[in-house]
C-alpha angles and dihedrals in degrees: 000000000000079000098057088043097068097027089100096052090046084051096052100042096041087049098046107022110019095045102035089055086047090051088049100055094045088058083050097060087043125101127235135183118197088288107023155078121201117193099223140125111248143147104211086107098054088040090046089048098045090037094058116093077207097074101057092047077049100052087039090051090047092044088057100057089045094058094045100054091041091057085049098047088045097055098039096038091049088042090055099037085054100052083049099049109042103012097045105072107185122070089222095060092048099056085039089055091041084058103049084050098058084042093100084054093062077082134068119262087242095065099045085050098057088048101079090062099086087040102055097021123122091259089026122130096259088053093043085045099051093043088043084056097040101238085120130035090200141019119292106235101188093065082084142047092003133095094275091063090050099054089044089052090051095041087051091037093050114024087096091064093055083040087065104047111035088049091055085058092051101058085051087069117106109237089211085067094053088055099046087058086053096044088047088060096257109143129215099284098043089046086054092038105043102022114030091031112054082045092053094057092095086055096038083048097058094036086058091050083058097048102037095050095049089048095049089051104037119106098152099075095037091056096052112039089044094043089227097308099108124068127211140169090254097044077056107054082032081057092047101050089048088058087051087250090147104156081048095050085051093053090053096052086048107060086032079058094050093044087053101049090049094060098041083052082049091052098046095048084058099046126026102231083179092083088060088045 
């Protein structure tokens, strides 16, 4: 009977995740010509993509933009899960504020993308408000299509996804522990540093596999808020497809798949994401 039990989720997964990512790594090993496809088992892919001084400036490219907006989520996720967990009292407001804070996700990324444009734009209302006020003489042509406007993009895309998570660690705390810190003479900041902290990481944790995982795969928003400037590992397996490099294109997501779950093991030996699940 347990067997049973689980026999509809195995299917599931093995049918839309586990064959879809086999499928995936035997076109990778397959050759191709411009209009072709040739089922073979090669390595000229793997050798093209490690051989190519471009896909290192690529993954560190990629790995940038990861770090940076992992550093912003995390601030700002840890600084708004706070405010929702031990300086808003009532269950009901809390739930109200959580809410309004999932609200710009009621869109598609697309269109919140795009919505930056006016707003950073070289006539957009951040460049017409600093010259109103005099801080610049001209328009400030890094705010777009720069990245800066890709990591502000990630960072506005993906802080939601550090919010959840690192809130939900932070009402399983127990308040009596929070008191005893004050009672022991511990202030506000060591209270947040050596107390709510350490006991955050599992939610911090999962919040980082989210984020770190959309950012390593996106291509969209690195195509459009750089205006094709920028590279990432995404924009290239994105290039490739387009050319109709397919087995390319696998080899790519293959080695982008192995990169991903190697820091997501890296991450969970440090920190035990058992104890949030």
């Amino acid at each position: 009977m347990p067997y049973l039990q689980i026999l509809p989720l195995t299917l599931i997964l093995l049918f839309f995740l586990v064959a879809p990512v086999v499928l995936i790594g035997i076109v990778s090993f397959w050759d191709y010509t411009e209009f072709d496809l040739i089922p073979d088992f090669v390595w000229t892919n793997y050798e093209e993509l490690f051989k190519s001084s471009v896909t290192y400036s690529v993954y560190l490219s990629t790995l940038k933009y990861t770090a940076l907006t992992w550093v912003f989520t995390t601030a700002i996720g840890f600084t708004v899960a706070y405010f929702l967990a031990f300086h808003v009292r009532q269950l009901r407001w809390q739930v109200t504020l959580f809410l309004i804070c999932t609200i710009p996700f009621w869109t598609s990324n697309i269109i919140r993308m795009i919505a930056w444009l006016p707003v950073l734009g070289r006539h957009g209302l951040v460049n017409d408000g600093l010259i109103g006020i005099g801080v610049v003489n001209s328009p400030q042509e890094w705010l777009l299509y720069s990245d800066f406007a890709v990591v502000l993009a990630f960072v506005h895309l993906y802080t939601l996804f550090m919010v959840v998570p690192i809130f939900n660690a932070m009402m399983r705390i127990d308040r009596s522990v929070i008191e005893a810190a004050y009672d022991a003479g511990a202030g506000p900041w060591r209270t947040v540093w050596h107390v709510i902290l350490p006991l955050c990481k599992p939610g911090i944790a999962i919040g980082t596999i989210f984020v770190v995982t959309l950012v390593m795969g996106d291509f969209v928003t690195v195509q459009m808020m750089s205006g094709g400037q920028s590279a990432s590992v995404g924009v290239a397996m994105n290039n490739k497809r387009a050319l109709l490099q397919y087995p390319a294109a696998a080899a790519d997501a293959v080695v982008l798949l192995v990169v991903v779950l190697l820091m997501v093991a890296a991450l969970m030996r440090i920190v035990d994401v058992r104890k949030e699940l």
